[in-house]
C-alpha positions in Angstrom: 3.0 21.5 2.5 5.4 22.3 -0.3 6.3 20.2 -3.2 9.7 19.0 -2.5 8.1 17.1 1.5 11.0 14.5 2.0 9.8 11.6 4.7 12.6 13.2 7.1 10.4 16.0 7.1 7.2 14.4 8.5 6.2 13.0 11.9 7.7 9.4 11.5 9.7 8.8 14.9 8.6 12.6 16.5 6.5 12.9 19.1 3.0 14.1 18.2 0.3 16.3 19.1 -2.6 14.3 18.7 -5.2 17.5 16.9 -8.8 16.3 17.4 -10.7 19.0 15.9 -10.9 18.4 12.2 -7.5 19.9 10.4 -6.7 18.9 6.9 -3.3 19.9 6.7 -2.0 17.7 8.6 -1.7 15.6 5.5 2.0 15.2 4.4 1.9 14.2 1.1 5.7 12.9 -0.4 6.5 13.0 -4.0 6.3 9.1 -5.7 8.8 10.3 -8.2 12.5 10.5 -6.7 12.0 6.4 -5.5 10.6 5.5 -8.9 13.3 7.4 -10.5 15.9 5.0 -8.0 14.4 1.9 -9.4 14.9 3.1 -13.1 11.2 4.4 -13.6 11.6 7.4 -15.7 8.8 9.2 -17.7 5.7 7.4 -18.2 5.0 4.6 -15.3 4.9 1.1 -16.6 2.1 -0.1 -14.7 -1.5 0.6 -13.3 -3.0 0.2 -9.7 -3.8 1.5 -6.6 -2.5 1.7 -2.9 -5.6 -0.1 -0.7 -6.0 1.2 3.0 -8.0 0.5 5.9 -8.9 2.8 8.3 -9.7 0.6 11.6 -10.0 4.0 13.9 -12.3 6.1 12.9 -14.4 8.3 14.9 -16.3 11.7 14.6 -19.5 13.0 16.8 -23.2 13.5 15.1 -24.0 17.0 15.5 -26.2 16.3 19.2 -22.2 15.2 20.2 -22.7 11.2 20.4 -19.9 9.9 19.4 -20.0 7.5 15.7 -17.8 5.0 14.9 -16.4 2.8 11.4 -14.4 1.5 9.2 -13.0 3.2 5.9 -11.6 1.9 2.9 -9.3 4.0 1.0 -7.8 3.5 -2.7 -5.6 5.9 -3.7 -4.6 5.7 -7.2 -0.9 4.6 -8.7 -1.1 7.2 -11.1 -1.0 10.2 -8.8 2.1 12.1 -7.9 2.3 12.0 -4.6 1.6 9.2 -1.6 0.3 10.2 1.5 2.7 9.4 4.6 1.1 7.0 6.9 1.8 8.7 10.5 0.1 11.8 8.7 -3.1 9.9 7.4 -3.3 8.4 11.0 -3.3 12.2 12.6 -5.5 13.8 10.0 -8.4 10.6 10.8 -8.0 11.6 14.8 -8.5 15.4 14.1 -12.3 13.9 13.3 -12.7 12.9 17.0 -14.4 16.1 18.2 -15.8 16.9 15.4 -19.5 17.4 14.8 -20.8 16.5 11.4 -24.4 16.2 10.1 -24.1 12.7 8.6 -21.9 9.9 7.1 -22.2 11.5 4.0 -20.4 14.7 4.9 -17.5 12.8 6.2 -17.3 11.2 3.0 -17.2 14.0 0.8 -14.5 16.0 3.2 -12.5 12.6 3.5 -12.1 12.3 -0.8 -11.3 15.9 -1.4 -8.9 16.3 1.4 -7.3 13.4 0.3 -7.6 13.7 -3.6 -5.9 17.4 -3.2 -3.0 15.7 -1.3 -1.8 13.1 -3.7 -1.9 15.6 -6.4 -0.1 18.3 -4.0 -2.8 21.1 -4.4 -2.6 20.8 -8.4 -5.1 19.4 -10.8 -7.2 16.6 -9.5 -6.6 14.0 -12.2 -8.4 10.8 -10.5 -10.0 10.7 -6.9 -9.5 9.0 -3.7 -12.2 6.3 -3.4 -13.9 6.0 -0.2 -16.3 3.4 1.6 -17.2 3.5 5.1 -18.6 0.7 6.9 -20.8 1.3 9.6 -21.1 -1.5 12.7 -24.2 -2.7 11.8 -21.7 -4.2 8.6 -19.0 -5.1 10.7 -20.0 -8.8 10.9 -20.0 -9.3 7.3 -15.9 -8.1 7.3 -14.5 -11.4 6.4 -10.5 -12.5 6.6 -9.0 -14.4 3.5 -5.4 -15.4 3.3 -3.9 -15.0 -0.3 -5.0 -17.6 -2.7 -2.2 -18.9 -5.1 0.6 -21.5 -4.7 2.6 -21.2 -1.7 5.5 -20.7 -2.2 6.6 -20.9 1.6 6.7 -24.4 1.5 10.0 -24.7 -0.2 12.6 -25.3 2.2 15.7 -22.7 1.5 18.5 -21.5 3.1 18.4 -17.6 2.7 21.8 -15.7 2.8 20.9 -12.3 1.6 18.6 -9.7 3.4 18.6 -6.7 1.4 16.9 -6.9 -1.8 18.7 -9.4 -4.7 17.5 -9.2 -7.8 19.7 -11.6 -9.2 18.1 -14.5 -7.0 15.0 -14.0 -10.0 15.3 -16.3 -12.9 12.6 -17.5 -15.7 12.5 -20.5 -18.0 12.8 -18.9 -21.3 13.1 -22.1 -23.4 9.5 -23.7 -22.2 6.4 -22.6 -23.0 5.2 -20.1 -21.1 2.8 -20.4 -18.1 0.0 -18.8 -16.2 0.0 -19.0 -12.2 -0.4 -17.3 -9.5 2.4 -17.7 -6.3 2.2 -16.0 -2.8 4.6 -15.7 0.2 3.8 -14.2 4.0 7.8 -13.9 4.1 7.6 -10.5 3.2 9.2 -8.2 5.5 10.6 -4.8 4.9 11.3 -1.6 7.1 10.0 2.2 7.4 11.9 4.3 5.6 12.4 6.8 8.2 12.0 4.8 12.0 13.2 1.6 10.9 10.5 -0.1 12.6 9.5 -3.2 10.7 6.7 -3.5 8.2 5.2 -6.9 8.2 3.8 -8.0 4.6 2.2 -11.0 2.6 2.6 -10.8 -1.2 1.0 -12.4 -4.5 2.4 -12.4 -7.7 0.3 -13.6 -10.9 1.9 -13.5 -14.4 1.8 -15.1 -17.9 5.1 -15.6 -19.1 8.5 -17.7 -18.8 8.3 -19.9 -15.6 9.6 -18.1 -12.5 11.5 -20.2 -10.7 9.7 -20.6 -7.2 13.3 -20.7 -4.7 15.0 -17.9 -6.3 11.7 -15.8 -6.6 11.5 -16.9 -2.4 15.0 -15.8 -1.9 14.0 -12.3 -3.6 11.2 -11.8 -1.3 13.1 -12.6 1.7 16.1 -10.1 0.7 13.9 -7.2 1.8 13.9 -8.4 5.1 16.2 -5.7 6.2 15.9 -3.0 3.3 14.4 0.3 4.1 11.5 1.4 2.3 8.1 2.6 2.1 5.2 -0.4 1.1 4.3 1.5 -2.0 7.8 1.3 -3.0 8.8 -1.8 -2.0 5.6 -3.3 -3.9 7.3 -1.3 -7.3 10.6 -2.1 -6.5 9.6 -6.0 -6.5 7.2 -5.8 -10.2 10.3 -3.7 -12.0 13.0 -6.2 -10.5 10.6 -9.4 -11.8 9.2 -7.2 -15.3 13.4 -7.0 -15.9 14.8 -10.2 -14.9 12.0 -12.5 -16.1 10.0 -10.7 -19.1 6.4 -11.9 -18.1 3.8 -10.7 -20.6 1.1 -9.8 -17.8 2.3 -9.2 -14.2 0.5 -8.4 -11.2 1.8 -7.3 -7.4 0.2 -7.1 -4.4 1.1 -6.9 -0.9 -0.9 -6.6 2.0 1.0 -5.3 4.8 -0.1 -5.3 8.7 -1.5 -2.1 10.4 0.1 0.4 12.3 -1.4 2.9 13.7 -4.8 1.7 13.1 -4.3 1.9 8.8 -2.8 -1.1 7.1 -1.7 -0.3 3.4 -2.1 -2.8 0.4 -0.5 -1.8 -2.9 -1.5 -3.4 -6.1 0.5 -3.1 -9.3 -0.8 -4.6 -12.8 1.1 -4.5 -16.3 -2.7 -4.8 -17.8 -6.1 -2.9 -16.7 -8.2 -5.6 -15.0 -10.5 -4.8 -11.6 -8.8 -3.7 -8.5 -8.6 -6.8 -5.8 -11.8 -7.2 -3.3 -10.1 -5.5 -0.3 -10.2 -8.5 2.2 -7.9 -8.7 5.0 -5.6 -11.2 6.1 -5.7 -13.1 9.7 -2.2 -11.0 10.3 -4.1 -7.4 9.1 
């Protein structure tokens, strides 16, 4: 792994050797800088979260060889310098398949400092990857939640446009500003490297000017064919509405559908306020 890992450089679209001893550098991490730098991000980020996954396929053997099962939850913090490329993720989790480990706890403490050492690329740890695991016997208490907001799906609109438009967002600067929360399931975008479509719902809560609700459905359908990581499609979408309608608080977050076993759910807030309850849609 050096630095400078461009998503050409990974195993997006390659055929792969599935490893399934336990290997840790088969993480790829990829710099969050050059795309934040595209969408006018330079310095100091204007914003707080985390990127939430789910880990649907995980699997390592107790030490007499029996073979364990769960589910992990992942949040990887905004503020580090590097993502982790999913295809990677999905190969380093199946290099625990024949691997013998005392206890639950063990694959816990390897899975946070594997992963904390990748999004900062080897250098100083700032902030950890957090990690839960739930076992089956918690598997029944996994619920599914759709978004809660207004939807904004509802409104019936002709849509023209099908790579991202930021001039479909407009505010109502001259009434007094509001507090609401709006969501959409019309959020489609594309990997950045296969082209293979990424499936996504997305909420948006502000104070501020009044968005209005068509041109703010129009935007989110104009990713429809646009290339792009979820990470940086979820910061592409706050900077466009932070620019074009000047909310006082905004907060983005996606939830996208899984491939390869790992969905990935990032969450961008102007303010520091708790991260959302990791809840999967019926589509996740």
């Amino acid at each position: 792994m050096g630095p400078m890992n461009t998503p050409e450089q990974s195993q997006l679209g390659k055929a792969s050797a599935y490893v399934d001893q336990y290997d840790a550098a088969l993480l790829f991490p990829i710099p969050r800088q050059g795309k934040r730098e595209e969408i006018g991000i330079h310095g100091q980020v204007p914003f707080m979260g985390a990127d939430l996954w789910t880990a649907y396929e995980l699997s390592w053997l107790n030490l007499r060889g029996k073979p364990q099962v769960a589910l992990a939850r992942f949040t990887i913090p905004a503020e580090s310098s590097h993502i982790i490329e999913s295809k990677s993720f999905k190969l380093y989790l199946n290099s625990f398949n024949n691997t013998r480990l005392g206890d639950m706890s063990e694959l816990q403490q390897r899975l946070r400092e594997d992963l904390s050492a990748a999004i900062w690329q080897g250098g100083a740890v700032k902030s950890s990857v957090g990690v839960q695991i739930i076992l089956p016997e918690q598997f029944d208490r996994e619920p599914i939640h759709e978004m809660d907001g207004v939807n904004l799906d509802r409104l019936d609109l002709e849509c023209t446009h099908f790579e991202p438009t930021p001039d479909f967002l407009r505010a109502n600067f001259d009434d007094a500003p509001v507090t609401e929360t709006l969501t959409s399931n019309l959020l489609k975008s594309n990997c950045l490297v296969t082209g293979q479509p990424d499936w996504g719902s997305v909420r948006i809560s502000y104070s501020g000017p009044q968005i209005d609700q068509a041109g703010l459905l129009a935007y989110i359908v104009s990713f429809r064919n646009h290339n792009e990581f979820h990470e940086q499609c979820v910061e592409r979408i706050y900077m466009d509405i932070q620019r074009r309608c000047q909310p006082l608080r905004l907060e983005v977050y996606a939830r996208y559908t899984r491939r390869g076993g790992l969905d990935i759910n990032p969450w961008r807030t102007s303010h520091p306020k708790a991260v959302p309850v990791n809840v999967r849609t019926a589509r996740q």
